[in-house]
C-alpha positions as CSV (number, residue, x, y, z in Angstrom):
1,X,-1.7,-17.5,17.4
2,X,0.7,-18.3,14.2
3,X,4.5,-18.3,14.4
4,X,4.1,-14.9,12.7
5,X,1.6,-13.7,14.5
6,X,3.7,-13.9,18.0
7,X,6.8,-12.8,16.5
8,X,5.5,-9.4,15.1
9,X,3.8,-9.1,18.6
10,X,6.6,-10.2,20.6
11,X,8.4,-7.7,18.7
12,X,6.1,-5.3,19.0
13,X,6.1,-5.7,23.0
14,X,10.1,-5.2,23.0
15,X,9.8,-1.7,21.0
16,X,6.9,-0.9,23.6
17,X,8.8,-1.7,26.4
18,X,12.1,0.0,25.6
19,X,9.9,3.3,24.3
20,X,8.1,3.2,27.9
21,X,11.3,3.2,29.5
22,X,13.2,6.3,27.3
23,X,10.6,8.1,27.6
24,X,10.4,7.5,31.6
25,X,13.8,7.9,31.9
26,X,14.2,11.3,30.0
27,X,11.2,12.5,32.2
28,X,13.0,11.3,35.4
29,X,16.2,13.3,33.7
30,X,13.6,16.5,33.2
31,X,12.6,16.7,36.5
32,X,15.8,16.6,38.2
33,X,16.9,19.5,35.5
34,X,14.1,21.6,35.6
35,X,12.7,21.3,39.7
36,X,14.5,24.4,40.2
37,X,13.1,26.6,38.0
38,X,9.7,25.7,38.6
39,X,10.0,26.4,42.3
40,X,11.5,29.5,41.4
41,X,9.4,30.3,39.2
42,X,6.6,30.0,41.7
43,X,8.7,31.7,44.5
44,X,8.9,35.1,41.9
45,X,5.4,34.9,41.8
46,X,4.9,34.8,45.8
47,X,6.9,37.5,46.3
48,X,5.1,39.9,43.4
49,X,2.1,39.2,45.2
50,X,3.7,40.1,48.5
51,X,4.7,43.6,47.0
52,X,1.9,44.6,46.6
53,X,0.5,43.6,49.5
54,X,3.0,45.6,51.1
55,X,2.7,48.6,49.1
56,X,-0.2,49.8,51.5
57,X,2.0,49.8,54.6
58,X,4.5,51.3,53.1
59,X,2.6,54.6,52.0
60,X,2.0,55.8,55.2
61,X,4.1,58.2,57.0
62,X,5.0,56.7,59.8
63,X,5.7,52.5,58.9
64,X,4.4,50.2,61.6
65,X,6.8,47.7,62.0
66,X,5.1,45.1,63.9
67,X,2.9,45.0,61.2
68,X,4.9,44.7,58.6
69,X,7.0,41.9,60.5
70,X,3.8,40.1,61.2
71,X,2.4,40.0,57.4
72,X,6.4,38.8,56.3
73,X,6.6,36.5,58.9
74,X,3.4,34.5,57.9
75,X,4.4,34.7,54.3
76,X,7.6,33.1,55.1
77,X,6.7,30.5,57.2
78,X,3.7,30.0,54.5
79,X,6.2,29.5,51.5
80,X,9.1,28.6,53.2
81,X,11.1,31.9,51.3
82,X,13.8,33.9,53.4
83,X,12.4,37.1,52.8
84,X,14.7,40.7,53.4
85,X,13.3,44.4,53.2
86,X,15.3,47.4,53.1
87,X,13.7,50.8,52.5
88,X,15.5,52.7,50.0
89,X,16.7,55.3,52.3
90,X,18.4,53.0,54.5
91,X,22.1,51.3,53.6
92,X,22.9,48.1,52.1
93,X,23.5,46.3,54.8
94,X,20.5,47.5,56.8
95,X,17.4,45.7,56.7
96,X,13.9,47.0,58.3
97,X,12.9,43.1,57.4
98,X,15.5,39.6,57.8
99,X,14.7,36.3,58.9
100,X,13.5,36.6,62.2
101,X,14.6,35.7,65.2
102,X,15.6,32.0,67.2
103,X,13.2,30.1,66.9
104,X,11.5,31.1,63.7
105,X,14.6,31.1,62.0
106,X,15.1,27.6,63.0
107,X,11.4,26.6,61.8
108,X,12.2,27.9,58.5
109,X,15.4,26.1,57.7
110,X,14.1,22.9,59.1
111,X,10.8,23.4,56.9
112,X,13.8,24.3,53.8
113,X,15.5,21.2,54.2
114,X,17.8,19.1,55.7
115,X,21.1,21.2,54.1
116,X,20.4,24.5,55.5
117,X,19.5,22.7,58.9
118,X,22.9,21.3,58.7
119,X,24.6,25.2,57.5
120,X,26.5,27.2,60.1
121,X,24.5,30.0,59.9
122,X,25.6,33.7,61.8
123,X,23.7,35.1,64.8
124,X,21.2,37.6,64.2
125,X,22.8,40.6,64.3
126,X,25.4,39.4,61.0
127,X,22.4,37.7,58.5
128,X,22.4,38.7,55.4
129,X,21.6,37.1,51.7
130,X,25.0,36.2,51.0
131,X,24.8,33.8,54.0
132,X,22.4,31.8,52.5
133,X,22.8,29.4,49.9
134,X,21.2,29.9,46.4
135,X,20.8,33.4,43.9
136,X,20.0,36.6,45.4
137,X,17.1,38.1,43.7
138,X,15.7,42.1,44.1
139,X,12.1,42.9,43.5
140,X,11.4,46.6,43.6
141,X,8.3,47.9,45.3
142,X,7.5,51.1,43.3
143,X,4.7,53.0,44.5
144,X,3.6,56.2,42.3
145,X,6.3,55.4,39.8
146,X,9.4,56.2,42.2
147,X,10.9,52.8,44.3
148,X,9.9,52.5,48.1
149,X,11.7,49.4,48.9
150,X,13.4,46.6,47.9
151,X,12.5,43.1,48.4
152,X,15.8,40.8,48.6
153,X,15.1,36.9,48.6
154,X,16.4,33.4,48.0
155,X,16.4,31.1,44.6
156,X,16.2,27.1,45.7
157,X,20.1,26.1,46.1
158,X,21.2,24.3,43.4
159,X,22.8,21.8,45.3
160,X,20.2,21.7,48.0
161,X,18.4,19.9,45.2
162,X,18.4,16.7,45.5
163,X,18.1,16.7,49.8
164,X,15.0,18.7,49.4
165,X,12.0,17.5,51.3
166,X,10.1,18.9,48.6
167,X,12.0,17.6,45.9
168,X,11.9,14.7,47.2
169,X,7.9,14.1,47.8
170,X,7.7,15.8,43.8
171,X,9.9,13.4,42.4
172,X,7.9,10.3,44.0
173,X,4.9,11.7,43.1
174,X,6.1,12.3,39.4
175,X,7.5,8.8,39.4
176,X,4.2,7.1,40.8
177,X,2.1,8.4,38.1
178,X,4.5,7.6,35.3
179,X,5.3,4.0,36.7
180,X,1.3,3.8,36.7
181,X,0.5,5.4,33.6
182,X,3.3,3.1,31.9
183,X,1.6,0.1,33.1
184,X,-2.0,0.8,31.8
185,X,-0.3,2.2,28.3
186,X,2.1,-1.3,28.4
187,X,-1.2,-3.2,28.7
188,X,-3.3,-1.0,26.2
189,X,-0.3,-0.9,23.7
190,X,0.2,-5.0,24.3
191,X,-3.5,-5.5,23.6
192,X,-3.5,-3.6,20.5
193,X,0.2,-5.3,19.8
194,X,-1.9,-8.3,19.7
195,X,-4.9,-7.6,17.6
196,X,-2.3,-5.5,15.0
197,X,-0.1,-8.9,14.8
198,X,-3.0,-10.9,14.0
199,X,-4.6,-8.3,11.5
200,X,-0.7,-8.0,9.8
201,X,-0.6,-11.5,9.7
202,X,-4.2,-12.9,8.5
203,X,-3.6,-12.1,4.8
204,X,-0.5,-13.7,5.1
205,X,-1.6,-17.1,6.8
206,X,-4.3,-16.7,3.5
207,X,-2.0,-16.3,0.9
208,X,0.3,-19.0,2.5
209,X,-2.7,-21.6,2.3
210,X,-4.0,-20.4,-1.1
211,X,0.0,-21.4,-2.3
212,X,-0.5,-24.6,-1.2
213,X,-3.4,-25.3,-2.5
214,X,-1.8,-24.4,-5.8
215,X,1.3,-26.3,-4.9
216,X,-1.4,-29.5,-4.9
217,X,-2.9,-28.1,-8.5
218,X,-5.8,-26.7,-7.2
219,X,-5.2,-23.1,-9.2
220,X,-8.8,-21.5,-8.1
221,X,-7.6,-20.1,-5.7
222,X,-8.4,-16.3,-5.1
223,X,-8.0,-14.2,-1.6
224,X,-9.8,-11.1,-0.4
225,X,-7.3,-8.6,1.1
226,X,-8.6,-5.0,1.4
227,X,-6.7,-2.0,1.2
228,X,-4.4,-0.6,-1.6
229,X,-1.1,-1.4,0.3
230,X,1.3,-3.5,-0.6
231,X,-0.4,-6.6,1.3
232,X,-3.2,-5.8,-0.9
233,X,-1.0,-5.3,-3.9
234,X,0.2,-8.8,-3.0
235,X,-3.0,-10.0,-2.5
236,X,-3.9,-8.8,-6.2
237,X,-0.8,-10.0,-7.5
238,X,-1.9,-13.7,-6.3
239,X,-5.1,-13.3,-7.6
240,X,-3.9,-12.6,-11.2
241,X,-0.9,-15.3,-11.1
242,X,-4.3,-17.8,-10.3
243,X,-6.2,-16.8,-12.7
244,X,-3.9,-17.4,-15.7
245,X,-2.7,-20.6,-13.9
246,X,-6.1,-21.5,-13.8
247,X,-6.7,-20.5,-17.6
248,X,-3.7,-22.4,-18.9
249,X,-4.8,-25.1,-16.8
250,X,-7.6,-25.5,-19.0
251,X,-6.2,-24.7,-22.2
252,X,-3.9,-27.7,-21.4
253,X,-6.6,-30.2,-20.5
254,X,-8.9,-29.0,-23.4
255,X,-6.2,-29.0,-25.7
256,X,-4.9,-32.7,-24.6
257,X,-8.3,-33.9,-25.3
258,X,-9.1,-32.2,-28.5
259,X,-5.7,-32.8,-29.9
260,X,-6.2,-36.9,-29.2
261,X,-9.9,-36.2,-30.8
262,X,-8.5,-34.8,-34.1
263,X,-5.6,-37.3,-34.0
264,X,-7.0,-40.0,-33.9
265,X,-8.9,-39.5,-37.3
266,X,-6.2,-39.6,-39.6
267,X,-3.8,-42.2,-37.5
268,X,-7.0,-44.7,-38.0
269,X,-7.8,-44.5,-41.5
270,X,-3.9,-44.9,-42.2
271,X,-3.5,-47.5,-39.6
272,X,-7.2,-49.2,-41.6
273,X,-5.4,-48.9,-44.7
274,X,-2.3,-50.8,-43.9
275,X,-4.5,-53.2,-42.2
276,X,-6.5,-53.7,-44.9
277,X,-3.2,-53.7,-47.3
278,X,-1.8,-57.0,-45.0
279,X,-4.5,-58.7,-44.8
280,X,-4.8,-58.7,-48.8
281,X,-8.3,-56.6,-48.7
282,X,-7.0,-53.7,-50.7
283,X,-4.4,-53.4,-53.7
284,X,-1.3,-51.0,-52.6
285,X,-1.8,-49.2,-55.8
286,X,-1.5,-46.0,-57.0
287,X,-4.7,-45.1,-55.4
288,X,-4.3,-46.1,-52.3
289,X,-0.6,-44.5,-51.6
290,X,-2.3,-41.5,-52.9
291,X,-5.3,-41.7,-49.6
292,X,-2.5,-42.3,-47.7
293,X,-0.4,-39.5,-48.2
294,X,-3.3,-37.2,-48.3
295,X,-4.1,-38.3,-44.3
296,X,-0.1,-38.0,-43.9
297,X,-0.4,-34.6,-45.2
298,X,-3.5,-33.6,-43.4
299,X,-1.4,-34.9,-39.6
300,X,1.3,-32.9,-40.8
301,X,-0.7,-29.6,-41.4
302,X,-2.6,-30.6,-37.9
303,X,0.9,-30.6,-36.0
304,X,1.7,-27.7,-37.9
305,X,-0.9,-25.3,-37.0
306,X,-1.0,-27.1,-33.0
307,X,2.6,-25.4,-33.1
308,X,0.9,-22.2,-34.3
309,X,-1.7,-22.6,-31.8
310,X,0.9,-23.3,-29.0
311,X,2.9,-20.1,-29.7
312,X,-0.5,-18.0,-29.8
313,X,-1.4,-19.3,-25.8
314,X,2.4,-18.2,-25.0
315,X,1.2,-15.4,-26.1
316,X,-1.7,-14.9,-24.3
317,X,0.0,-14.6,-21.2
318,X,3.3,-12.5,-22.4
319,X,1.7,-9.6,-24.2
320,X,4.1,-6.8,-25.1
321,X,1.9,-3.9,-25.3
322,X,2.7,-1.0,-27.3
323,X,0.9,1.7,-29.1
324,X,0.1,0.6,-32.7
325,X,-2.0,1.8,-35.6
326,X,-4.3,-0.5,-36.9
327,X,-5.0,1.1,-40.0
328,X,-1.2,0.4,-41.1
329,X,-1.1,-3.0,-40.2
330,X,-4.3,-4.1,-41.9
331,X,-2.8,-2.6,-45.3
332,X,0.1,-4.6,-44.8
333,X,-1.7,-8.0,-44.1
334,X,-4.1,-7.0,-47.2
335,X,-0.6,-6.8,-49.5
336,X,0.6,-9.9,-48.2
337,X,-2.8,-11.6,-49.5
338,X,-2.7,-9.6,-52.7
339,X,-1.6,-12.7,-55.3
340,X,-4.8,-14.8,-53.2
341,X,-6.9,-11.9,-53.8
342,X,-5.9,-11.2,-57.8
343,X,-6.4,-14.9,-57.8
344,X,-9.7,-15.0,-57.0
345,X,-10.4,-11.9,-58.7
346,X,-11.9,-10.4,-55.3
347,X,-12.6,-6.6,-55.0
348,X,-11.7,-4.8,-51.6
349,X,-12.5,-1.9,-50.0
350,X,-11.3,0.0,-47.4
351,X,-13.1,2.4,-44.8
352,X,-10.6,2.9,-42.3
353,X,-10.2,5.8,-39.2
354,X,-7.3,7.7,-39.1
355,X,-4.8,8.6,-36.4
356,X,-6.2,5.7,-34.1
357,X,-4.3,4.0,-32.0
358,X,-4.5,1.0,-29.4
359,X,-2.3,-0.5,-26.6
360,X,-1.5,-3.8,-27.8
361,X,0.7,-6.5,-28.9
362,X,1.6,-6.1,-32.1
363,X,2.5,-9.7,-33.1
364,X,-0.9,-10.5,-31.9
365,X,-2.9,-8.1,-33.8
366,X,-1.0,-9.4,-37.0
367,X,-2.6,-13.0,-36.6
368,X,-6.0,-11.5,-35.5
369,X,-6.3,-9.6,-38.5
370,X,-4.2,-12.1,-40.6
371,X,-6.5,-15.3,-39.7
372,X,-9.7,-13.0,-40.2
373,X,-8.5,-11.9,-43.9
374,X,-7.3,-15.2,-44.7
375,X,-10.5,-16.9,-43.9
376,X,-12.3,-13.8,-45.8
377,X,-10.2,-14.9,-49.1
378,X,-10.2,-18.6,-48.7
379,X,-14.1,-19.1,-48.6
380,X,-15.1,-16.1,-50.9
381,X,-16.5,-16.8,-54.1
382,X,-14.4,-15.5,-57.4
383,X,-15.2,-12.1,-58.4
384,X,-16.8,-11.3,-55.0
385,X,-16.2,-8.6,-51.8
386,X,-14.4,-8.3,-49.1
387,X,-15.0,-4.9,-46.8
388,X,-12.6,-3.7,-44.0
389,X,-14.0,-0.8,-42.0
390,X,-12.6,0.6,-38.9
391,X,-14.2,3.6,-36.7
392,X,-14.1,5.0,-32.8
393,X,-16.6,4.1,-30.7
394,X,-16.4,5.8,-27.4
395,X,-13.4,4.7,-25.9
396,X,-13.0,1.6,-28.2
397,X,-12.3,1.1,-32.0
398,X,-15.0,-0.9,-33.6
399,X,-13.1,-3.5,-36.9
400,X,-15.4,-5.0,-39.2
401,X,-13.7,-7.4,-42.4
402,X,-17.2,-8.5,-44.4
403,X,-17.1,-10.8,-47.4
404,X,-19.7,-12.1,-49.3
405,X,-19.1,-15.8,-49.7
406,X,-21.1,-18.9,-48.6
407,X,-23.3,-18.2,-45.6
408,X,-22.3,-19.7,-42.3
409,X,-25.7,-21.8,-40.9
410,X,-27.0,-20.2,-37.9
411,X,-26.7,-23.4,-35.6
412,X,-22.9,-23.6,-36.8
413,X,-22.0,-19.7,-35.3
414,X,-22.1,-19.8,-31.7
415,X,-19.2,-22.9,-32.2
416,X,-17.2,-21.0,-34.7
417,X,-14.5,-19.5,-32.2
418,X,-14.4,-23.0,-30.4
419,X,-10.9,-25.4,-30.6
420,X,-11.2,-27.9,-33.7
421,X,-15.0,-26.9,-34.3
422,X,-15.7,-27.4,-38.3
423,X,-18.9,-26.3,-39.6
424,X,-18.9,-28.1,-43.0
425,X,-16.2,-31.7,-42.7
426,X,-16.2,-31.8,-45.7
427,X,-14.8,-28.1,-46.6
428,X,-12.5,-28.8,-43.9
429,X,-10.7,-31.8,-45.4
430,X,-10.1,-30.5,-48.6
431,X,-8.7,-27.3,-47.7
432,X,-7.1,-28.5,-44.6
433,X,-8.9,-26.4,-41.7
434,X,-8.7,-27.6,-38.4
435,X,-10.6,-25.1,-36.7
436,X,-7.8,-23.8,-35.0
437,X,-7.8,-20.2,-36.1
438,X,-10.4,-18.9,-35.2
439,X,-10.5,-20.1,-31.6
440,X,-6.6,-18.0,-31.7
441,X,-8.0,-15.5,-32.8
442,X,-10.9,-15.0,-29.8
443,X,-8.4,-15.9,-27.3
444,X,-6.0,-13.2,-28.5
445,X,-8.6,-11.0,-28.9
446,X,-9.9,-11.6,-25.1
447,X,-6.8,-11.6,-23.7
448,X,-6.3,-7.9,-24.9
449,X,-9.8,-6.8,-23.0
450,X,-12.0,-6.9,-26.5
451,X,-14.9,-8.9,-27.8
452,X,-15.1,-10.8,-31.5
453,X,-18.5,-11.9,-33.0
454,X,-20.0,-12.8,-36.4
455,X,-23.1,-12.7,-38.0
456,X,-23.6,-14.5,-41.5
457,X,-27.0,-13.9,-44.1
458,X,-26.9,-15.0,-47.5
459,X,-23.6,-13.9,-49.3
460,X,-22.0,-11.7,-46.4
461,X,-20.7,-13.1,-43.3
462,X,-19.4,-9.8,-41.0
463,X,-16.6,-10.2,-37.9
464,X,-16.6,-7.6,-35.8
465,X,-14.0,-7.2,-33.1
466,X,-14.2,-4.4,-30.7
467,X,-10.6,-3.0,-28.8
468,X,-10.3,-1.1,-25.5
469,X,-8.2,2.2,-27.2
């Protein structure tokens, strides 16, 4: 068991515990309140059920007694209930039933408890209600809808309570079976204390050793926690942190290495050339200052757009979506490019959907669409095409920009999009291209959940890119 692990269930044991014992002592508290009225509760009941037992000896003419005393006498000593019956003709004080007599009577106390053994009770002759402790009650005993009799007896005494004999065996009885069921729910509620501490605490101990793993730079790192809760939100949370750890990660070490790749061409032929100057192989002439600054100028354009390409990755992982009309921005790019395009004498058309609009970032889209135009101007032929069409498809917009210059060879397209990939050097020299752009501009365009592709015949080379809406 982990450290967290045994303080959520030792926790959890304290809450158990100290819920087991409210709820046992309010019970204990209950009892004590409400003993009374169940007994008397069950005492009313007794005595409606003698009533009417009592009804058919009390219809006949002339009342037998002995009878009478006989059925009362067993039903007293049966429910331990002093019992009174007066007829209605007869006077308050007169009784044609009371607790019987000597020994009976003393039965009856001793089997009601240890306080009315203890009471100075009258002789005989002078019992009444009012000499017992506890509330009088009066059940009628109506036969043919006029009263017959009246039935006088006892409520439990209040403060007899707690020296009942009765009371007393309830109370342990009650108390027995709560001390027992507390124990088997302490032992069911620790065992499920335990298995709940370790299921709370798994994810955790996984996410804990995923973070270290990062800690030592190992950023694939991904951990499976189910639910939608916020464990599982966390659990996500990771997961997403990982991946674009992971992904800049790469871009870092694939970056490093191509940088030193495209480096390293124009520090050696200028480092070659002032070799070659000191050792008295080559003039410095006019000609040779002039190679020189055109492989200074090419490092320089290199560091240049390496800056560019560093802000696009901070990008990447910092989009500020927002809703945004494509169709506007393209027609702003387009008159940016407009003294390229008049130079080149280049026709363009536009087929572009209307009221369209995608969640994304906007400085993004502006050097997706900027690079794609650009390159569609740069390496058109004068007097030639270029095509921008945008339509819904679905739940996505579909942007093609199509011009109709040199085709790209079919072995050169699926590197295109790849970091400081050149399809013809010696284009790429002379107008600077580092292959830089168009890998920016799949990244960006992945990065927002869309796809970019091309497909080049003779005279028209078409990018497609295709946005989530």
């Amino acid at each position: 068991m982990t450290k967290l692990s045994f303080k959520l269930f030792f926790i959890l044991i304290i809450l158990i515990v100290l819920s087991l014992s409210v709820a046992g002592f309010f019970i204990n508290f209950s009892i004590g309140e409400h003993f009374n009225d169940f007994v008397n509760m069950q005492r009313e009941d007794s005595i409606i059920e003698l009533a009417e037992i009592l009804k058919d000896y009390l219809t006949e003419d002339n009342i037998n007694n002995s009878e009478l005393n006989k059925i009362i006498n067993n039903f007293t000593r049966a429910n331990r209930i002093p019992i009174w019956l007066r007829l209605k003709e007869q006077k308050n004080e007169e009784y044609i039933y009371s607790p019987g007599t000597g020994g009976q009577m003393n039965n009856m106390m001793r089997r009601m408890g240890p306080m009315m053994e203890s009471s100075h009770m009258p002789t005989h002759s002078q019992i009444s209600p009012d000499d017992f402790p506890g509330k009088t009650r009066i059940n009628e005993i109506r036969i043919n809808s006029s009263t017959k009799a009246y039935i006088y007896w006892k409520e439990i005494a209040v403060n007899a309570e707690s020296e009942s004999g009765i009371y007393q065996y309830f109370k342990k009885s009650v108390f027995n079976a709560i001390f027992i069921s507390g124990i088997l729910a302490a032992a069911a509620a620790g065992l499920m204390a335990f298995f709940l501490s370790k299921y709370i605490s798994r994810p955790l101990v996984k996410l804990n050793r995923s973070a270290l793993n990062v800690a030592d730079g190992s950023y694939k790192q991904q951990v499976d926690i189910k639910g939608n809760d916020e464990l599982a939100q966390l659990g996500k949370s990771f997961n997403i942190m990982t991946d674009r750890l992971e992904k800049l990660e790469k871009i870092r070490k694939d970056s490093t290495s191509d940088l030193a790749h495209e480096l390293r061409t124009p520090v050696t032929t200028i480092k070659g050339y002032l070799e070659a100057v000191e050792d008295g192989l080559m003039e410095l002439d006019s000609q040779t200052i002039k190679e020189l600054q055109e492989e200074s100028d090419r490092l320089i354009r290199l560091i240049n757009q390496l800056q560019e390409y560093s802000e696009a990755q901070n990008k990447i992982v910092n989009l500020n979506k927002e809703r945004l009309d494509l169709s506007s921005i393209l027609r702003e790019i387009l008159n940016k490019y407009q003294f390229s395009i008049k130079d080149k004498n280049i026709s363009v058309n536009l087929d572009l959907a209307q009221n369209i609009t995608v969640n994304a970032d906007r400085d993004s889209m502006i050097q997706i669409l900027s690079n794609l135009i650009e390159n569609a101007v740069k390496y058109n032929n004068t007097g030639g095409n270029i095509n921008v069409e945008s339509k819904k498809i679905n739940d996505h917009i579909s942007i093609k920009i199509i011009n109709n210059g040199p085709k790209i060879d079919q072995k050169d397209l699926p590197f295109i999009f790849e970091r400081f990939y050149r399809a013809d050097q010696s284009r790429s020299k002379n107008t600077g291209v580092t292959g830089i752009g168009l890998a920016v501009t799949k990244e960006l365009v992945e990065a927002h959940g869309g796809t970019i592709s091309a497909k080049s015949q003779k005279d028209r080379t078409v990018f497609t890119i295709i946005l989530p809406l």
